[in-house]
C-alpha positions in Angstrom: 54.6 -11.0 204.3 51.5 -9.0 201.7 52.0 -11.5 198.6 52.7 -10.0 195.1 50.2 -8.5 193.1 50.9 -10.7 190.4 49.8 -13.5 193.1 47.1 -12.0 194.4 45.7 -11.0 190.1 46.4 -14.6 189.3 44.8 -15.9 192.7 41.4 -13.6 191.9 41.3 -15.2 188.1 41.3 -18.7 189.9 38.7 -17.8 192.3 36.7 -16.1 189.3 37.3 -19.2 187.2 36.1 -21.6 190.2 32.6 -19.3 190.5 31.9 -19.7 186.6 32.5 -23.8 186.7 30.1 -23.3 189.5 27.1 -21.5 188.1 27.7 -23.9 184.9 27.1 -27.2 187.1 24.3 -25.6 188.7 22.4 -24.8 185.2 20.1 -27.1 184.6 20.1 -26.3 180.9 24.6 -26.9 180.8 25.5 -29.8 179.3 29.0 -31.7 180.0 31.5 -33.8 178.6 34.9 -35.6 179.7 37.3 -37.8 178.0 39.2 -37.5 174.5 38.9 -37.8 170.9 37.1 -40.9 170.7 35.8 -41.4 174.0 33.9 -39.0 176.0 31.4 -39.2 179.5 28.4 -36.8 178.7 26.4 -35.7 181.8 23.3 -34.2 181.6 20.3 -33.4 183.8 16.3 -32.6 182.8 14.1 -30.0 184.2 13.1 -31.0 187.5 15.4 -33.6 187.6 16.6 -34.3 191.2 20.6 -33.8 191.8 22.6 -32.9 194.3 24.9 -30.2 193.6 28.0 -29.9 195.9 30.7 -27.3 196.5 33.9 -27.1 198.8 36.9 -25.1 198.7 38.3 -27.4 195.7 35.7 -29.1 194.0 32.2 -28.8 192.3 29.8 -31.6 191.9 26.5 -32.6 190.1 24.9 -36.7 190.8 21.7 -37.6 189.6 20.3 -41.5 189.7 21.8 -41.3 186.1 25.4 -40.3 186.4 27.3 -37.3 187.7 30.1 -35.2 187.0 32.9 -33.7 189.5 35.3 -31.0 188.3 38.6 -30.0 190.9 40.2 -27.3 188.6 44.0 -27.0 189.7 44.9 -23.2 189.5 46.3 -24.2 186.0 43.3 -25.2 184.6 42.4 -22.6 181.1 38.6 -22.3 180.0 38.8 -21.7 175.8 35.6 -20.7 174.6 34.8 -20.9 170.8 32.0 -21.9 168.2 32.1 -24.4 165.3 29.8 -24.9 162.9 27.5 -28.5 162.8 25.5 -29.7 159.5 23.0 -27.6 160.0 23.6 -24.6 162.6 26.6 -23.9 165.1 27.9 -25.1 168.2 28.8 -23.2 171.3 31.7 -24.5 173.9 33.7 -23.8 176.7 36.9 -26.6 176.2 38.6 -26.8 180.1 42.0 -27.0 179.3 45.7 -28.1 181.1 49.3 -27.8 179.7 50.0 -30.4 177.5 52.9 -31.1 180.6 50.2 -31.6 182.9 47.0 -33.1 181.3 48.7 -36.9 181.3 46.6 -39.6 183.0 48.3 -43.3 183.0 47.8 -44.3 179.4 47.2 -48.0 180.3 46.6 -49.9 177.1 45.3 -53.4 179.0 42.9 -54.4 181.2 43.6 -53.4 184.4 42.5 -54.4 187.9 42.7 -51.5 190.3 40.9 -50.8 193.3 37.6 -50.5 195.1 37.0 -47.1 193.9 36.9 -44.9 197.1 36.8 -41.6 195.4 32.9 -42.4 193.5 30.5 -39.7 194.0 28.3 -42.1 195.8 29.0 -43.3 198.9 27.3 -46.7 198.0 29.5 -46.8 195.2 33.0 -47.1 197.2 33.5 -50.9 197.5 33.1 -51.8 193.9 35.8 -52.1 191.9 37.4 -50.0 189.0 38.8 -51.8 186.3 41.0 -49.5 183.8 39.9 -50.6 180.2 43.5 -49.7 178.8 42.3 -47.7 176.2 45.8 -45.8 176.4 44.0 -42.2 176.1 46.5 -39.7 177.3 44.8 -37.2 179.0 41.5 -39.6 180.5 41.4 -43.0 182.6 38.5 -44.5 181.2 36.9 -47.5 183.5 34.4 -50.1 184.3 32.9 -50.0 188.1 32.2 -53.5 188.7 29.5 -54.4 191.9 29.1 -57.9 190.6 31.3 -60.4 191.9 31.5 -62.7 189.0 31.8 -60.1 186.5 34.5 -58.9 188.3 35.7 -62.2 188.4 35.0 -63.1 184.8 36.9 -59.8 183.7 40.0 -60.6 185.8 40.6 -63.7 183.9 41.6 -61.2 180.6 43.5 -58.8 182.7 46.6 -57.6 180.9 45.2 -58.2 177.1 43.6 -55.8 175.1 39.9 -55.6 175.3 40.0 -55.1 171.8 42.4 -58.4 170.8 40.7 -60.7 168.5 39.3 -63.4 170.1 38.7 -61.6 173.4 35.4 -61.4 175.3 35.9 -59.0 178.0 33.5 -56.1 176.3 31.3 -58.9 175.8 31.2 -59.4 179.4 31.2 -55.6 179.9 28.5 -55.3 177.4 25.9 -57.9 178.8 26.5 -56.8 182.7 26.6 -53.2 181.8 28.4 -52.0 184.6 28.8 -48.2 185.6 31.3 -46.5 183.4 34.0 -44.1 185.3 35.9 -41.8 183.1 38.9 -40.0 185.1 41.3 -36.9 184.1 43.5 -34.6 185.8 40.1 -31.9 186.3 37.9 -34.6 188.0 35.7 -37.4 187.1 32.1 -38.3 185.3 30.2 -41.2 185.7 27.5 -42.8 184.0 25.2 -45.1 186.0 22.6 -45.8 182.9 22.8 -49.1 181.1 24.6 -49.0 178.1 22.4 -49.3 175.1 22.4 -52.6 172.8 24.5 -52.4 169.4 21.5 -51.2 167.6 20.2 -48.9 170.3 20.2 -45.6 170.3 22.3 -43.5 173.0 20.1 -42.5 175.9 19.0 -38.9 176.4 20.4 -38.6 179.6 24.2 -39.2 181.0 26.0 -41.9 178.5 29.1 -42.6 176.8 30.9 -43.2 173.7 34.1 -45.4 172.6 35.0 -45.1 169.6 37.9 -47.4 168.3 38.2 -45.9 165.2 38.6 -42.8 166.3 40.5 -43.7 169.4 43.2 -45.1 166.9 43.8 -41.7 165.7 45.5 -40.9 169.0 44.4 -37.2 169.0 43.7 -35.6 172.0 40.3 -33.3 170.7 39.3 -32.9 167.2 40.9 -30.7 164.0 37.8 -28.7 164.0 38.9 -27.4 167.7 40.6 -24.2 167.8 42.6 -25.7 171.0 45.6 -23.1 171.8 48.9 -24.9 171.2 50.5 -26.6 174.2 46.4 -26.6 175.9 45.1 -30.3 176.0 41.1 -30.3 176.5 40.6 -32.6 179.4 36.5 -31.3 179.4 33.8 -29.2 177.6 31.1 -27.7 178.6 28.0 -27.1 176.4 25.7 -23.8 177.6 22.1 -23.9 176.7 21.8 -23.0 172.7 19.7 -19.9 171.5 18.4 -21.9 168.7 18.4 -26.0 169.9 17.2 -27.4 172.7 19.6 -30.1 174.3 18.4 -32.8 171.8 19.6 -30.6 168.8 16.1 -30.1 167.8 15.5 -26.3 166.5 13.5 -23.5 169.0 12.5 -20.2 168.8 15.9 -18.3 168.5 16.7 -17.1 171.9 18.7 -13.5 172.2 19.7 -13.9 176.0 20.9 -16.9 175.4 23.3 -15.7 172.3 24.3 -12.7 174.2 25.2 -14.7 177.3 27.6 -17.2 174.9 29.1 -14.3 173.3 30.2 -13.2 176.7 31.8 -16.0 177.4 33.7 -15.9 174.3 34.5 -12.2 175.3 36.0 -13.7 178.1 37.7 -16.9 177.0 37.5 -16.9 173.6 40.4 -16.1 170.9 40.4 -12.2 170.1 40.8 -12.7 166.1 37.8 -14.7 166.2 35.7 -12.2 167.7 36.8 -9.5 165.9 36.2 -11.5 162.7 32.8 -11.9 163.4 32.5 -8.0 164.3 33.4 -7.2 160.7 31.3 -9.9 158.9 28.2 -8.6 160.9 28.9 -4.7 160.1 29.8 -5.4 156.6 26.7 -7.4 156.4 24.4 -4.9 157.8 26.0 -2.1 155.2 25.3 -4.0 152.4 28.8 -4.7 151.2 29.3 -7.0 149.5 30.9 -10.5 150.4 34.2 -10.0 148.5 34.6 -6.7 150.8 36.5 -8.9 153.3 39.4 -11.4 152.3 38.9 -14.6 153.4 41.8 -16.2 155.6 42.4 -19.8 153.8 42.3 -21.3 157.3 39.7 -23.7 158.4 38.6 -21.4 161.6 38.5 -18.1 159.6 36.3 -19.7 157.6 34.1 -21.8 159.9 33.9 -18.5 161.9 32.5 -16.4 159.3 29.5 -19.2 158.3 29.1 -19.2 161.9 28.8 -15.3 162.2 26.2 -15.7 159.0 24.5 -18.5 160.3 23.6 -16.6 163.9 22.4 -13.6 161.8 20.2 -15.8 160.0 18.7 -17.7 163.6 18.3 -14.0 164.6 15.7 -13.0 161.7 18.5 -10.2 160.4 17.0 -8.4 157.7 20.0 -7.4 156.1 19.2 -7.9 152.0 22.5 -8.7 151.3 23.0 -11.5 154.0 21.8 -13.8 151.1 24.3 -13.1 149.0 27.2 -13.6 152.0 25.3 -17.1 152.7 25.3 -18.1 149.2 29.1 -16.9 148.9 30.5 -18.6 152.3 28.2 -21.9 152.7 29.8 -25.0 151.7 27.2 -27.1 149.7 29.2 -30.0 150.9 30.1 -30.6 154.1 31.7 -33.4 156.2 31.4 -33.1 160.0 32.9 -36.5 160.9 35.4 -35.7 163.3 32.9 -33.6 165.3 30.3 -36.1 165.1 31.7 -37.3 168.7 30.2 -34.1 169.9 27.2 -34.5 167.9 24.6 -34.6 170.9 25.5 -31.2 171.8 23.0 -28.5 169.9 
């Protein structure tokens, strides 16, 4: 029996989907990130780096000594692409999406024993054991992978409690033995084999994590200053290589193909009024008009979009005389960027 064509269209867009994700892990220059608002995995590789990059039928894979990242994109699975601005530039994403029916881990909110974990992306990694944290995130599992037997046996003594209870040392124990972290959704899994920085460190540059209780106790699933489609729950983001910051977030020679190949991708995944927005505050900025020729939407993304269209003109050298005027009319001279902050690594 020939399948439908509506199969076969939705079938191709998979496949498509499966062979972007694919040239993404494989760029050096992509940075990821998995987890939720207020605790995130973020892999990332240097330049002649050694990694071992995988691919079968239903999964894609990057490992490096550091950590590693797996994606298995179910046929649901939605890439959103959009920009933001930061404090001092923009941001560019790709936000892998489920339906909010489907995105749910297991929302454990104690410590919690599990198993060797036979599904790490080491083989030498199989027979330690996970250990959920119970940070009751909905759409991540994030864990502990302990080797050690006595940590493992020092951490079972405060299974079922909160890690964060008053009084209880478990992240002290996690903290001091500095075990691998596991973080596990619905699209896959990353892992972060680097020791965790001290209190007053400083993350490191490569693979690392963040848990954030303050934010965490917000129970969002992504931040306000996403433009997440209703009923879409960001499970992971991916962060292509910046025309004007390297991966540090330190500024570089703007970078044209690198603009052009993010505005594709918006093209592609991106929301259409967005795009369209920007169209018209480039061409009325390149006419000379002046900034009240276009009536600002009072929502947050209209705006955020139009600095963001200004603010890529600007990277780009634009000429324009009267882009001055549009950045003086649509900058903010205050600006508060906490709740992307958790994203802050990222350009």
């Amino acid at each position: 029996m020939m399948a439908a064509i509506g199969d076969e269209s939705a079938m191709t867009e998979t496949a498509a989907i499966f062979d972007f994700l694919a040239a993404q892990i494989a760029d050096v220059d992509t940075q990821w990130s998995l987890g939720t608002f207020g605790a995130i995995a973020e892999f990332m590789r240097d330049k002649g780096e050694p990694v071992r990059l995988s691919r079968n039928a239903t999964a894609l894979a990057a490992v490096t000594a550091r950590g590693g990242i797996r994606i298995a994109p179910p046929a649901t699975l939605r890439p959103f692409a959009y920009e933001t601005t930061t404090r001092e530039s923009w941001s560019g994403r790709v936000a892998l999406c489920l339906p909010d029916a489907q995105c749910a881990t297991n929302g454990r909110r104690v410590l919690t024993e599990l198993a060797p974990d036979t599904e790490a992306l080491r083989s030498e990694d199989r027979g330690a054991i996970l250990f959920d944290l119970g940070l009751g995130a909905r759409q991540v599992d994030v864990c502990v992978r302990v080797s050690d037997p006595d940590v493992a046996t020092r951490l079972r003594v405060h299974a079922g409690q909160s890690v964060f209870a008053p009084g209880n040392p478990a992240m002290g124990v996690i903290l001091a033995a500095s075990p691998h972290r596991v973080f596990v959704s619905r699209l896959g899994r990353a892992e972060v084999f680097a020791p965790i920085p001290p209190a007053d460190g400083k993350s490191p540059d490569g693979p690392h994590t963040h848990v954030l209780p303050d934010l965490l106790r917000h129970g969002r699933s992504h931040a306000a200053t996403e433009p997440i489609p209703a009923g879409w729950i960001p499970c992971a983001h991916i962060y292509p290589a910046h025309p004007a910051r390297d991966g540090m977030g330190n500024s570089r020679p703007f970078n044209a193909a690198r603009h052009d190949a993010f505005q594709e991708m918006l093209l592609r995944f991106g929301d259409p009024r967005f795009i369209a927005l920007k169209e018209r505050v480039a061409a009325a900025v390149a006419a000379g008009e002046d900034p009240a020729a276009i009536t600002v939407s009072q929502t947050h993304f209209a705006r955020t979009h139009i600095r963001v269209a200004l603010r890529q003109l600007k990277a780009a050298n634009a000429t324009a005389p009267a882009l001055a005027a549009w950045m003086a009319a649509h900058e903010r001279t205050e600006r508060n960027d906490t709740e992307a902050d958790l994203h802050r690594h990222h350009r």
